[in-house]
VEXZALO-903661 format. One record per atom (N, C-alpha, C, CB): residue in three letters; residue number from 1; atom name; z, x, y. Coordinates in steps of 0.001 Angstrom, whole numbers. Atoms other than C-alpha are relative to their C-alpha. Glycine has a CB too. Layout:
! VEXZALO-903661
ala,NUM,CA,Z,X,Y
...
***
This chain:
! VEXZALO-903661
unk,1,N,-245,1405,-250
unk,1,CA,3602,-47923,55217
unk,1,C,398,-699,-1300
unk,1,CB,-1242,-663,618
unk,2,N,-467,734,1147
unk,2,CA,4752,-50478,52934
unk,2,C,-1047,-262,-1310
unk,2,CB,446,-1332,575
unk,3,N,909,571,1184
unk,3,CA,1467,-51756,51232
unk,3,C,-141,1747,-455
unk,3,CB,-1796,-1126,547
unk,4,N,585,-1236,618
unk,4,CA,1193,-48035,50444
unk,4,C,999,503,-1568
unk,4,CB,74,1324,1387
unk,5,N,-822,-207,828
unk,5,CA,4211,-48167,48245
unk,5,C,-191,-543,-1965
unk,5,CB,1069,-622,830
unk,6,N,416,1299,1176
unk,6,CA,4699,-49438,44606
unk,6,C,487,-1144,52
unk,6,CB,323,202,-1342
unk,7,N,-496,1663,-252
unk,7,CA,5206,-53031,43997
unk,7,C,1850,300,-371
unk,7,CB,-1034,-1486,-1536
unk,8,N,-1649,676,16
unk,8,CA,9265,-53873,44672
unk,8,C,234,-288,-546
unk,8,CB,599,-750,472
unk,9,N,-353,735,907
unk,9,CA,10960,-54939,42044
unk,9,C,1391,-232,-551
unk,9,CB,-665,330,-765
unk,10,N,-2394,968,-236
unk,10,CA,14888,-56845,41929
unk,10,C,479,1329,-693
unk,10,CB,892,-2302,-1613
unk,11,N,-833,-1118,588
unk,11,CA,15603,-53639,39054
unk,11,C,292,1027,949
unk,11,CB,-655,640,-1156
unk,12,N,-573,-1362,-489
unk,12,CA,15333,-51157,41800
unk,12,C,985,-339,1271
unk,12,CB,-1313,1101,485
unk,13,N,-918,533,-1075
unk,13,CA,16426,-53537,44698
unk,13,C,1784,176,-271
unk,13,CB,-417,-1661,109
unk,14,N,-1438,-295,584
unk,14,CA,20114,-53924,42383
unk,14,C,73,1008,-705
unk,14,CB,556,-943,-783
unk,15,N,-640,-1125,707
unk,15,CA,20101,-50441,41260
unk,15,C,560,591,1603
unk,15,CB,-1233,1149,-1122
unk,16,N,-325,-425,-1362
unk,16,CA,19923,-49396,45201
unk,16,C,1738,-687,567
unk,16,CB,-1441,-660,1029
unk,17,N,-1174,767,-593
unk,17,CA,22414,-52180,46208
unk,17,C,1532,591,-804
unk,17,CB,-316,-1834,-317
unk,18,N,-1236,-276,865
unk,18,CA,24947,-50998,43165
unk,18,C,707,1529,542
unk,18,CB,-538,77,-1773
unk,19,N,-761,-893,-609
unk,19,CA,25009,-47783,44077
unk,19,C,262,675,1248
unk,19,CB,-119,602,-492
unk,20,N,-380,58,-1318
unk,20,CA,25613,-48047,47586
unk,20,C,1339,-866,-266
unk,20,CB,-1181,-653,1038
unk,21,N,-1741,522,274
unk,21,CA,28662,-50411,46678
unk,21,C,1061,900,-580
unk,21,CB,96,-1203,-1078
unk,22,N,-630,-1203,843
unk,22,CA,29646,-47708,44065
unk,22,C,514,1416,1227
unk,22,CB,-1476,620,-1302
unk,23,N,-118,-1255,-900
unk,23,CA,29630,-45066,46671
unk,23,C,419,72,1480
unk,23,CB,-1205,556,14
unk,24,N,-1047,404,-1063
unk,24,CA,31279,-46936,49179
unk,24,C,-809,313,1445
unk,24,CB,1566,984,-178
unk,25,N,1235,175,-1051
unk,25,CA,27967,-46420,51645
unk,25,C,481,-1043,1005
unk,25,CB,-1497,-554,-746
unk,26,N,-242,478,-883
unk,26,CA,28973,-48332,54718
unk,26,C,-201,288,1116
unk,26,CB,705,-167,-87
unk,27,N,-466,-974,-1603
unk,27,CA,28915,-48220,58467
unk,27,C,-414,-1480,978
unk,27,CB,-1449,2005,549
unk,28,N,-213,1007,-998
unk,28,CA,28628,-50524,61402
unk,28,C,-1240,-943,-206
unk,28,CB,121,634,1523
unk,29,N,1204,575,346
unk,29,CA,26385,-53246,61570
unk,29,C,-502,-132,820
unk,29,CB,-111,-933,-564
unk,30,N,1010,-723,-1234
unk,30,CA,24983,-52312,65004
unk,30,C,-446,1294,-158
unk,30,CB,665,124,1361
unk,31,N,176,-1350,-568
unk,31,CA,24643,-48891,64174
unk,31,C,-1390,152,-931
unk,31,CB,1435,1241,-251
unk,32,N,1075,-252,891
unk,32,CA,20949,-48459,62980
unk,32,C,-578,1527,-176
unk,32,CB,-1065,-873,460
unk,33,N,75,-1167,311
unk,33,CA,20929,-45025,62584
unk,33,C,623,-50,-1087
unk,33,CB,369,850,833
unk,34,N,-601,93,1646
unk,34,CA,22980,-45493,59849
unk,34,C,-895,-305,-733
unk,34,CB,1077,-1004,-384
unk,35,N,1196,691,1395
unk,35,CA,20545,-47693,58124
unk,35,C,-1073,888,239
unk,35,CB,-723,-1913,129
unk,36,N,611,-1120,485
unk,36,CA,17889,-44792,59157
unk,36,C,244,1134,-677
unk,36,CB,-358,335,654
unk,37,N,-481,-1765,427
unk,37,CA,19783,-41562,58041
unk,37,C,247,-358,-1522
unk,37,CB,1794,831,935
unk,38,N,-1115,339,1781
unk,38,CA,21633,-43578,54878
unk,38,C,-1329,-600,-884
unk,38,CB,1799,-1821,119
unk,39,N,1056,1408,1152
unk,39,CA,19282,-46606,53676
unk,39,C,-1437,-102,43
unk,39,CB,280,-1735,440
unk,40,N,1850,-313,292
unk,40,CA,15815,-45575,54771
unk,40,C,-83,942,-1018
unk,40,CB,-980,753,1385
unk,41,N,652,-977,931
unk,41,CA,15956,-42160,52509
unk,41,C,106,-1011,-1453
unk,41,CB,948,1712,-66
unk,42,N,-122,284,1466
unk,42,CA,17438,-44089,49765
unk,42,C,-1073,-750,-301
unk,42,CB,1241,-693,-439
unk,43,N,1175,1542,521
unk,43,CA,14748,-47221,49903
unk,43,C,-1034,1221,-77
unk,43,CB,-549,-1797,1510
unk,44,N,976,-631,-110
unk,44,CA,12285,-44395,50844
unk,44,C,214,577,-2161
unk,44,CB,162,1263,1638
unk,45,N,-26,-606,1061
unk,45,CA,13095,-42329,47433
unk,45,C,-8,-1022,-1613
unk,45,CB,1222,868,281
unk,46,N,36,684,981
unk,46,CA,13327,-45170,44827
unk,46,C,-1079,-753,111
unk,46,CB,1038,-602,-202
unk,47,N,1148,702,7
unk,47,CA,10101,-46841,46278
unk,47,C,-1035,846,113
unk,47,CB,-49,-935,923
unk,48,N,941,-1123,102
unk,48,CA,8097,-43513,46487
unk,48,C,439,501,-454
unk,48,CB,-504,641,749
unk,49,N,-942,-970,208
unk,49,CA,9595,-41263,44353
unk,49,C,-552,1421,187
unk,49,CB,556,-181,-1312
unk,50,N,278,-901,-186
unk,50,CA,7476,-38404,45782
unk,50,C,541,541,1308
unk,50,CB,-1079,-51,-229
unk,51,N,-226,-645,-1551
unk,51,CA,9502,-38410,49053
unk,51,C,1695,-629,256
unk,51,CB,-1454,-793,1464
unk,52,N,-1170,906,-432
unk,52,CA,12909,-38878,50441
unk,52,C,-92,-5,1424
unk,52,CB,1464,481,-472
unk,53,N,524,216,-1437
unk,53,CA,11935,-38408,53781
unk,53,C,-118,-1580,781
unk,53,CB,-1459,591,-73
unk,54,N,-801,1011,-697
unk,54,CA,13360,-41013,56740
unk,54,C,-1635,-1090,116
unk,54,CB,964,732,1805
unk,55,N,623,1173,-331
unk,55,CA,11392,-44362,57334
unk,55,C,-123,-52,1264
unk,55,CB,567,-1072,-430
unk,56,N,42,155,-1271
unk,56,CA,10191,-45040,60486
unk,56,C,688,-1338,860
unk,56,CB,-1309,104,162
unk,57,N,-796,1267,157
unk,57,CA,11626,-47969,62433
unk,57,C,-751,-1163,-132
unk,57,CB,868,-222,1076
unk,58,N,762,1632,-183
unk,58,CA,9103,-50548,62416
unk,58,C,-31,390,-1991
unk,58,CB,-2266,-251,1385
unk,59,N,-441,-201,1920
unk,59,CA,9460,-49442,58043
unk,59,C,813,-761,-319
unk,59,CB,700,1352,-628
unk,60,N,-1153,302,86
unk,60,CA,13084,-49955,58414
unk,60,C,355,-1670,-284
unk,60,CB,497,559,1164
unk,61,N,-80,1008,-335
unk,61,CA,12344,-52853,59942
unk,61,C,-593,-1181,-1152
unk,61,CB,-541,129,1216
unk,62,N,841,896,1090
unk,62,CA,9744,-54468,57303
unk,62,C,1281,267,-794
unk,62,CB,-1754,549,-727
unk,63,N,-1120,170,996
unk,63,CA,12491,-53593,54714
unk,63,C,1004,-663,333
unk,63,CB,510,1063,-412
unk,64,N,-974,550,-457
unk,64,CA,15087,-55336,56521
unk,64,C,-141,-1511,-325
unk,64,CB,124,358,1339
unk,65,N,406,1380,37
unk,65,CA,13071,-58513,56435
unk,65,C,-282,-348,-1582
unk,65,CB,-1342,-228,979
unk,66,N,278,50,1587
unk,66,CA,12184,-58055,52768
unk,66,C,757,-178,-1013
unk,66,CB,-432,934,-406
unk,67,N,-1251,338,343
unk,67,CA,15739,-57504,52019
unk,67,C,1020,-253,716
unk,67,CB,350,670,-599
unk,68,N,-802,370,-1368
unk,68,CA,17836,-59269,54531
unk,68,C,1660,420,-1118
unk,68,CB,-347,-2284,828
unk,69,N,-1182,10,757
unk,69,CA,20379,-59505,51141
unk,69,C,682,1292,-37
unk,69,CB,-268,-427,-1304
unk,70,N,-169,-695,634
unk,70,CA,20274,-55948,51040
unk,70,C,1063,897,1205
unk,70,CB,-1298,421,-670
unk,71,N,-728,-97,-1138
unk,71,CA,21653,-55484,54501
unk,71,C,1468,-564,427
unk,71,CB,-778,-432,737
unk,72,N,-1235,744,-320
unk,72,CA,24204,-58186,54566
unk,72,C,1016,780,-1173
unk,72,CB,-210,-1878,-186
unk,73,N,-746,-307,894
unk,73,CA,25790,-56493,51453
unk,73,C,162,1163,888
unk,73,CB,-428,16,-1465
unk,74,N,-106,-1002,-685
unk,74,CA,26023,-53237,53821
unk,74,C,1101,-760,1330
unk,74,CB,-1615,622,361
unk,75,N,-995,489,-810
unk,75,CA,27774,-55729,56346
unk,75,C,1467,-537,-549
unk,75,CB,-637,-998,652
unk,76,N,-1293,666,833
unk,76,CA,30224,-57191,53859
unk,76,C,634,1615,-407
unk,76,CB,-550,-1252,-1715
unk,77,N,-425,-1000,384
unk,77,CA,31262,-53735,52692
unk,77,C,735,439,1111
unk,77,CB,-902,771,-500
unk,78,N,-865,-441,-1257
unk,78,CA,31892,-52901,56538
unk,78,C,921,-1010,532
unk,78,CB,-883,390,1173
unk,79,N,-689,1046,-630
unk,79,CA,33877,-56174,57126
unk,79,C,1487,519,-1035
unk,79,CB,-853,-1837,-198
unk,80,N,-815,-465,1146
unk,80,CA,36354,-54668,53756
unk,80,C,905,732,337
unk,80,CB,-607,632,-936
***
């Protein structure tokens, strides 16, 4: 779960966001499998770094709300 993680912090939020822009990471913005298969391992692996293993969806979901910014930059990339 989330409180199990370490504390969040903007350096890893814009290292995640950069290189998902960098790497041209995209995909629909209905398709939430995407954001499980793509953007859960990655949030998973830079906020635990003992696991890259998928997020569940109510996870997904807390991260979504945590970073709404981090999503809409995943929609602007697919609008490009």
């Amino acid at each position: 779960m989330i409180s199990d993680h370490k504390q969040i912090n903007f350096n890893q939020y814009y290292e995640i966001r950069d290189w998902l822009i960098k790497n041209k990471y995209s995909g629909s913005r209905s398709n939430r499998r995407y954001l499980r298969d793509v953007l859960a391992p990655i949030i998973k692996w830079h906020f635990n770094k003992t696991s890259a293993q998928h997020l569940t969806w109510e996870e997904l979901d807390e991260y979504h709300e945590k970073f709404p910014s981090l999503f809409e930059d995943l929609e602007k990339l697919d609008n490009n």
